[in-house]
C-alpha positions in Angstrom: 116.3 121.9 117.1 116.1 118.4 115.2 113.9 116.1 115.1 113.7 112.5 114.2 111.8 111.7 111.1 110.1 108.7 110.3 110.1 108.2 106.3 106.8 106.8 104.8 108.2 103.9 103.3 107.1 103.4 99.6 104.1 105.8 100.0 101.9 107.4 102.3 101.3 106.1 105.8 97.9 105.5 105.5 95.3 103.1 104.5 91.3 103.7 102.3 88.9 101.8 104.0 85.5 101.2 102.2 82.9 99.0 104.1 83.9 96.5 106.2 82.9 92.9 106.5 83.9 90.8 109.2 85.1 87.2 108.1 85.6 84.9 111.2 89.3 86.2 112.0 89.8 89.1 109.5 88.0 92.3 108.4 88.1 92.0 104.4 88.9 95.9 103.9 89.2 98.0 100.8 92.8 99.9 100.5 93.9 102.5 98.1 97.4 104.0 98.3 96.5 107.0 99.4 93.3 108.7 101.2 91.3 110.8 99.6 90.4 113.7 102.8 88.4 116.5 100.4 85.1 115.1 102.4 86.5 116.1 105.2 89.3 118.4 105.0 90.1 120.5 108.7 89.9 123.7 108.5 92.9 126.0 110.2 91.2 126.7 113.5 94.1 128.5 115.3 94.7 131.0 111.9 90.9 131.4 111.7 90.6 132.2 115.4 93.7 134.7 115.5 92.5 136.4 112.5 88.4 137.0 113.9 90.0 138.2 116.9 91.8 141.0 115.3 89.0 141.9 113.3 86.9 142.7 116.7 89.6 145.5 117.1 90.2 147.0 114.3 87.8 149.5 112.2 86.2 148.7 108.8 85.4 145.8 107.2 87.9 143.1 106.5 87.7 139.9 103.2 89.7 137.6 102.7 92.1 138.2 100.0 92.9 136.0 96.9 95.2 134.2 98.5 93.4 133.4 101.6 95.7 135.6 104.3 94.3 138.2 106.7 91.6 139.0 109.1 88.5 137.0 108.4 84.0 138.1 108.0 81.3 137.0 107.5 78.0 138.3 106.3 74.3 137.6 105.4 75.1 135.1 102.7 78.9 134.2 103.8 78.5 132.5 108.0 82.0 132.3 110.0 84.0 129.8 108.9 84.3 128.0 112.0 80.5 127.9 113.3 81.0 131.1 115.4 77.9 133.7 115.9 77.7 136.4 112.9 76.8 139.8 114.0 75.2 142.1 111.6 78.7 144.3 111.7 80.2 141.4 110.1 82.3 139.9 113.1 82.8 136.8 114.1 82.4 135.4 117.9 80.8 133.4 120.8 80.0 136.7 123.3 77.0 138.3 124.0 77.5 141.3 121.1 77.9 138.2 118.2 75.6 136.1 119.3 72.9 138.3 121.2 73.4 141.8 120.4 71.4 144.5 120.7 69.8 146.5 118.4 70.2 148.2 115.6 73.2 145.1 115.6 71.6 141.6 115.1 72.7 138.3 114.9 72.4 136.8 111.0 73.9 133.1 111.5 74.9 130.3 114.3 73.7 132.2 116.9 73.2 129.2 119.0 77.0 128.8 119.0 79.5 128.2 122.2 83.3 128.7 122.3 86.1 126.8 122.1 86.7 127.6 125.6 86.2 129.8 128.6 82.7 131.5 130.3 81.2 131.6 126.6 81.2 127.6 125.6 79.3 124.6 126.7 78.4 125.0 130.3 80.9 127.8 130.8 83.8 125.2 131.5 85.9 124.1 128.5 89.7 124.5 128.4 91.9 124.5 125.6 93.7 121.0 124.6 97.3 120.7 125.5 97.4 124.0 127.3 96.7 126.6 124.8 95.9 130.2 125.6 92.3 130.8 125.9 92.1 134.5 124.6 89.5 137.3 125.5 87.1 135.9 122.8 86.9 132.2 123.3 89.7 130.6 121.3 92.3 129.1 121.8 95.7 129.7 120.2 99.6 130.5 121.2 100.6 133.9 120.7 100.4 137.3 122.4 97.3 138.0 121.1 95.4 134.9 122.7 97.9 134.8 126.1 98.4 137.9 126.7 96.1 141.3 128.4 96.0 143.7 125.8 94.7 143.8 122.1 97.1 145.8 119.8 95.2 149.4 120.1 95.6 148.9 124.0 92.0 147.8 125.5 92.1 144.9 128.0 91.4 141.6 126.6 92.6 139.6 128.9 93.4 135.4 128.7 91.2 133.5 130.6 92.8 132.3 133.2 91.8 128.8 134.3 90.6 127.6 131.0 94.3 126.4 129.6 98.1 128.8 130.2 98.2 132.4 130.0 101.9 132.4 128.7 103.8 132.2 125.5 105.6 129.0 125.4 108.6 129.4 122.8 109.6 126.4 121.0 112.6 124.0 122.9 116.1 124.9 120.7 119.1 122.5 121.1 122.4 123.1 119.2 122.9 121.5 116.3 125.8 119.5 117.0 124.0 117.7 119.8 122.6 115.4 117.0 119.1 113.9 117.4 117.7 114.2 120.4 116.1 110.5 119.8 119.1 108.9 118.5 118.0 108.3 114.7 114.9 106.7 114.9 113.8 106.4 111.2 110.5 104.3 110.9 109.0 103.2 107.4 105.2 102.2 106.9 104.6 99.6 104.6 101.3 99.2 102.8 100.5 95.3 103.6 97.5 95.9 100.9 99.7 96.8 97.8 100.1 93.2 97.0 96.5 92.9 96.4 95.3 96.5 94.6 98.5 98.0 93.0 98.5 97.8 89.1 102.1 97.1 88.9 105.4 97.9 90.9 103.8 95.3 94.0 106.5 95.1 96.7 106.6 92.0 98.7 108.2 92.1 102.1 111.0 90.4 100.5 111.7 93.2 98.4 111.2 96.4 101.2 114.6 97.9 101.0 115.4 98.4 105.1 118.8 99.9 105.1 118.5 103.1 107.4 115.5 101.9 109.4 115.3 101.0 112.6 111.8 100.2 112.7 109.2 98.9 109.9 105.6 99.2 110.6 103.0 96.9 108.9 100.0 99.1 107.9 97.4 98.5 108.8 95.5 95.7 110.9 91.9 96.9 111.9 89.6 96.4 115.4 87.0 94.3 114.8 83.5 96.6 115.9 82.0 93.1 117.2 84.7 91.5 119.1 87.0 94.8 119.6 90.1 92.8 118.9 93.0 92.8 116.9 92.3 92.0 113.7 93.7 91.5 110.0 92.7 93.8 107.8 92.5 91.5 104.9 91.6 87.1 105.5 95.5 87.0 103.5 96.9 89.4 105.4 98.2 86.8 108.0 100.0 85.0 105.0 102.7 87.7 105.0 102.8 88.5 108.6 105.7 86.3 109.3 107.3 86.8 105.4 107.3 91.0 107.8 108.2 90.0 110.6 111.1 87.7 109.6 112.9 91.0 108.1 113.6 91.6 111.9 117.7 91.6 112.9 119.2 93.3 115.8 119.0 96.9 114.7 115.4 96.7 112.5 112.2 96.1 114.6 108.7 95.1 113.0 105.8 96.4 114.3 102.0 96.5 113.6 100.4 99.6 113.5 96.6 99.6 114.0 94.0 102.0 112.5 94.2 104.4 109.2 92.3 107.4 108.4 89.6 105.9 106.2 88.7 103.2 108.9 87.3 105.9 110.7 85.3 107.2 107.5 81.4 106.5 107.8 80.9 102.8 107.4 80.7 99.4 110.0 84.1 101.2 111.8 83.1 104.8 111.8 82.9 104.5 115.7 85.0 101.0 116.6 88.2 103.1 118.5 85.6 105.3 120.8 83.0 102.4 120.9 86.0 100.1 122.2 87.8 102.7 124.1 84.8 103.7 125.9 84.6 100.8 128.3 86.5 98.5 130.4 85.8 95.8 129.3 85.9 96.4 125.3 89.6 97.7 126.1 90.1 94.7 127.8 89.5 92.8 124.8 91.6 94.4 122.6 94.9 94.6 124.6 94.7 91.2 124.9 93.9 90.5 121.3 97.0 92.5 120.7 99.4 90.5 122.5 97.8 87.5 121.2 98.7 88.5 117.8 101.8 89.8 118.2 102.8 87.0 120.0 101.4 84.8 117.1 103.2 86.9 114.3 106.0 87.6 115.9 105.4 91.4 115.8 108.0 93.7 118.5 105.3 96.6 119.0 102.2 98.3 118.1 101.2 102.0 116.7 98.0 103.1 117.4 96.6 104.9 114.1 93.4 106.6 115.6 92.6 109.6 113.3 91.0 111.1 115.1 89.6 110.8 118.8 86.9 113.1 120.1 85.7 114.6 116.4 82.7 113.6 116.3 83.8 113.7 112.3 85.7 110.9 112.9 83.2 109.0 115.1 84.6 110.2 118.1 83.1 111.4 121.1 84.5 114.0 123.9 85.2 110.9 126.6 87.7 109.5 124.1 90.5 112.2 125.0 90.9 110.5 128.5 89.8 107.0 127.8 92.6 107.1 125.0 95.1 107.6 127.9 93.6 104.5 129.7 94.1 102.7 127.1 97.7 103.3 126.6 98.2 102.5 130.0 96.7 99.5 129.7 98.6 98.5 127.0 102.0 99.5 128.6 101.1 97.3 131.7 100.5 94.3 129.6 103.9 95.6 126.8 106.0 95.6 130.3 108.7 96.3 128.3 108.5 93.3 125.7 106.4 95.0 123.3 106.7 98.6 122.2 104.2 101.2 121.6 103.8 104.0 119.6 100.6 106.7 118.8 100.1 109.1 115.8 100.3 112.7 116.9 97.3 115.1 114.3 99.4 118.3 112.6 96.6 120.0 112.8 94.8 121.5 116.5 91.3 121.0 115.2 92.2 117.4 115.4 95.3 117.1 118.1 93.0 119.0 120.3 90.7 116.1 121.2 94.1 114.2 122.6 95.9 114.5 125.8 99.3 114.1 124.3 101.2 114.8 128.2 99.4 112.4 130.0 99.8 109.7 127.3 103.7 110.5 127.3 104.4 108.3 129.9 102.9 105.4 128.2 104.5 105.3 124.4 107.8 105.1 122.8 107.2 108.0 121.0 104.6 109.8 119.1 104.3 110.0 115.1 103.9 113.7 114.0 102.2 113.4 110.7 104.3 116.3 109.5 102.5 116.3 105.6 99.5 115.9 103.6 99.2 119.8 105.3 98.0 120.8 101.9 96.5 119.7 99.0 93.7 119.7 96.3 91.2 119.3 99.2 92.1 123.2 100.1 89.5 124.4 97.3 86.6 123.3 100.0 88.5 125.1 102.9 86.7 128.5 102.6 90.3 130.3 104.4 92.6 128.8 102.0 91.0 128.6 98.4 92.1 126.6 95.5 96.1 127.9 95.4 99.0 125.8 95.0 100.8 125.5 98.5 103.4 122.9 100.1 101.9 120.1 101.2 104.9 119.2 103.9 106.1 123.4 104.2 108.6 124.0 107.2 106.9 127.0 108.1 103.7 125.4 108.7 105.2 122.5 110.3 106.9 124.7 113.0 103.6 126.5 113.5 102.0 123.1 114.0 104.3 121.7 116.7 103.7 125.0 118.7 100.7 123.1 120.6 103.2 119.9 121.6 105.7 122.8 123.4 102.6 124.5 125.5 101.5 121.0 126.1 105.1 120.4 127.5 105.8 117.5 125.4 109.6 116.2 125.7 111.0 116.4 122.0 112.9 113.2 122.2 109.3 111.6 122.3 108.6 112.9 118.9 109.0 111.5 115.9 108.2 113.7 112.3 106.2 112.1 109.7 107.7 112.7 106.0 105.7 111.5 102.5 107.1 109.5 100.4 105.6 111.1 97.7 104.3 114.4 96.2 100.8 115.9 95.4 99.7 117.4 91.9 97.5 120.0 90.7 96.4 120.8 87.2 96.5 124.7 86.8 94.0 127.2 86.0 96.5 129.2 83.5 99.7 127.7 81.9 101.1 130.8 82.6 101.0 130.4 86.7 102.0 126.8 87.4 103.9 127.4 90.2 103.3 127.5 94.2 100.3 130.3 95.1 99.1 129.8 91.3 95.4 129.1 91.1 94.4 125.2 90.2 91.3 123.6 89.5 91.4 120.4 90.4 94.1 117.5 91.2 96.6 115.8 88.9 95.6 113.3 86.5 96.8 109.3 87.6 100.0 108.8 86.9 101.9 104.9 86.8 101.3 102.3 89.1 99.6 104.1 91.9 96.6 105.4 90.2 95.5 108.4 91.9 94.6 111.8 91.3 96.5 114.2 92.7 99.2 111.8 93.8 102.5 110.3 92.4 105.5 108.0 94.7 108.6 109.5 94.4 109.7 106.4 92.9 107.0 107.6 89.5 108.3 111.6 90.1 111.6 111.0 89.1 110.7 108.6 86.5 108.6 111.5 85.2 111.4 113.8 85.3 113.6 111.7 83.2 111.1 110.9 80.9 109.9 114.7 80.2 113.8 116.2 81.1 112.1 118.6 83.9 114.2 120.4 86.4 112.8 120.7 89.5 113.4 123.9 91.3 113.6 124.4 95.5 111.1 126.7 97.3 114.0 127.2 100.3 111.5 128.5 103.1 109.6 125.9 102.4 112.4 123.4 102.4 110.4 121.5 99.4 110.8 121.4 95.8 108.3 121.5 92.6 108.3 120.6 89.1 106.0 121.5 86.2 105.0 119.9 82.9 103.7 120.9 79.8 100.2 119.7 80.6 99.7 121.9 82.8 100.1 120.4 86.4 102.3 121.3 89.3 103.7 118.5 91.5 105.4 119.2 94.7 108.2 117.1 95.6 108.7 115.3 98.9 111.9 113.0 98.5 114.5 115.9 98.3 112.3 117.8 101.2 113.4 115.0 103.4 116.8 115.8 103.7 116.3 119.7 103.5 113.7 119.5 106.3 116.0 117.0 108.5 118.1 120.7 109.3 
């Protein structure tokens, strides 16, 4: 199967927002180049799930090894890693014998907690988002072990029917010669806020290099939590709208796309998408705010960059999973087809759960699978991954990730990968181990023009490379590459992985 990608043109596809100010027309906004998500990093619900349920099966007791693989405890001192009951036999769960059990077995920690889904969570009535197996145990996930009748010794567990599918959905293959199945949509996000807060290297619009796209996107214009409209990010954003939009020619579309992940961070906007989402009126406002500006600027379409609807996290709330679908539709009836639209698709299910990807289908373009960033020096805090060196774009997670979009029955032509320009560092614990699954400590230092830990361009990596004479060797399963240096960091490369991961 292929899959379109959309390149992240210069650097990453997302916008920092500190606190926001409104300014008559414009939000004055705070951008880095890149976002820093160890606050907040999500931990890998479905792996954590599969791996408690095995452990209710099996005999013994079960840690989690160096390197973060295999069945999952927890203990007096050491809770279950995603909120679930802890039984004094050190498993994990939401029924009665983790939560409630009987003597001599007690429970030591979140005893008060519900399921992800089925008889044991809230109210006895939650289903799993997009159509995931809700297994014996209360969570959700897409293999045999949450769809199917029978744990692996024999004893009935059986899904829970009428809380999400009870089947296995394989992922869609198409032969390779059949091309891409959305005819070579390559979309590049440019940061709008460079020209203000890079040290040097500022690109213009003038200067964006467009050969191979079909699409630009401006990132990013903001919702104002007042008005709920459209709004510039920055009061001198509106300056280079048109200097975008004139870029435009027959095959090269400019778009605005709306949003970031920081603008959901705690601050004046921690809450503007659900708060303007959440009623008629508010979404009102902004659709025609967005055609207003568009109009204005000469922008051809919109992306909506909500990261991420329903976590509360993120400001959201549980209504926002179907009043994000009215809103799409909303837009689409005012777009007719003059405008397009587009929506960022979460790689991860803690987040993509709290979407209704299916239902909004109808609605977009496409969706933008943020297919990196799956990794990074943010996995120290992630209690089931640890500080190790791992591909922060690896193919084998990526096709574990997309497993969700096929039980949700998501057409592939609709989807659209997300690939970094860029790569992520880490400084190493021992000189000796500097390569993927070493131990680090702590991120890269700032490197060049963009002036973040734990984060170089592509256009910098190779730079470094000539500069220190490196040779950057592939990890092939991964389909990524890494280099190392002298002092003692790792960076993982992204603009080779591009090609490789386009098979």
């Amino acid at each position: 199967m292929r899959i379109t990608f959309i390149p992240a043109l210069l650097l990453a596809a997302f916008a920092v927002a500190a606190d926001a100010v409104i300014n008559s027309s414009a939000l004055a906004i705070h951008y880095d180049d890149v976002p820093d998500i160890s606050h907040a990093p999500p931990p890998p619900i479905l792996d954590i799930g599969l791996n408690y349920i095995l452990g209710q099966s099996l005999s013994g007791s079960f840690t989690v090894d160096s390197g973060g693989e295999g069945p999952v405890q927890c203990s007096k001192d050491k809770p279950c890693a995603d909120g679930s009951c802890c039984n004094s036999d050190g498993k994990c769960g939401f029924q009665k014998a983790h939560c409630q059990p009987d003597p001599p077995t007690s429970c030591l920690s979140n005893c008060n907690a519900t399921a992800m889904c089925g008889v044991d969570s809230e109210g006895g009535r939650k289903k799993c988002g997009l159509n995931l197996c809700c297994s014996y145990y209360g969570w959700c996930g897409t293999n045999s072990t949450h769809c199917g009748d029978k744990d692996e010794n024999g004893f009935s567990t059986p899904c829970q029917k009428g809380f999400g599918g009870c089947e296995v959905v394989p992922p869609p293959k198409c032969p390779k010669e059949a091309g891409s199945a959305s005819k070579g949509r390559k979309i590049g996000y440019y940061q709008g806020w460079n020209t203000r807060t890079r040290n040097c290297n500022r690109i213009f619009p003038e200067q964006i290099k467009s050969e191979g796209f079909t699409h630009l996107y401006w990132a990013f214009a903001a919702i104002s939590p007042q008005t709920f409209h459209l709004v510039p990010s920055d009061p001198s954003d509106p300056d280079l709208y048109p200097r975008f939009t004139a870029l435009k020619k027959p095959n090269l579309q400019t778009w605005i796309a709306v949003g970031g992940w920081d603008f959901s961070d705690p601050g004046t906007t921690h809450t503007t998408w659900s708060d303007m989402v959440s009623e008629d009126s508010s979404r009102a406002a902004f659709v025609k705010s967005a055609v207003a500006l568009m109009e204005q600027y000469g922008f051809q379409g919109l992306d909506l960059d909500w990261e991420y609807p329903a976590s509360p996290d993120r400001g959201g709330r549980d209504t926002d999973t179907e009043n994000l679908t009215k809103l799409v539709k909303e837009l689409r009836e005012a777009f007719g087809t003059k405008y397009g639209l587009s929506s960022v698709l979460a790689p991860d299910y803690w987040y993509l759960r709290g979407m209704d990807p299916k239902a909004m289908e109808q609605y977009v373009d496409w969706f933008g699978f943020m297919a990196y960033d799956l990794h990074g020096f943010w996995d120290k805090y992630v209690e089931t991954l640890g500080p190790r060196i791992r591909p922060q774009a690896d193919l084998r997670d990526i096709e574990k990730d997309l497993l969700p979009l096929w039980f949700d029955k998501l057409d592939p032509k609709k989807i659209n990968f997300g690939v970094a320009y860029y790569g992520r560092g880490y400084t190493v614990k021992e000189k000796s181990c500097m390569y993927f699954d070493c131990e680090f400590v702590g991120p890269s230092k700032k490197y060049g023009c963009t002036d973040f830990d734990g984060f170089m361009s592509n256009h910098e990596i190779q730079d470094l490379i000539k500069e220190k004479s490196l040779h950057p060797e592939i990890i092939r399963d991964a389909a990524m590459k890494q280099a190392s240096f002298s002092n003692a960091v790792n960076i993982d490369l992204a603009i080779e992985s591009w090609c490789a991961n386009n098979e």
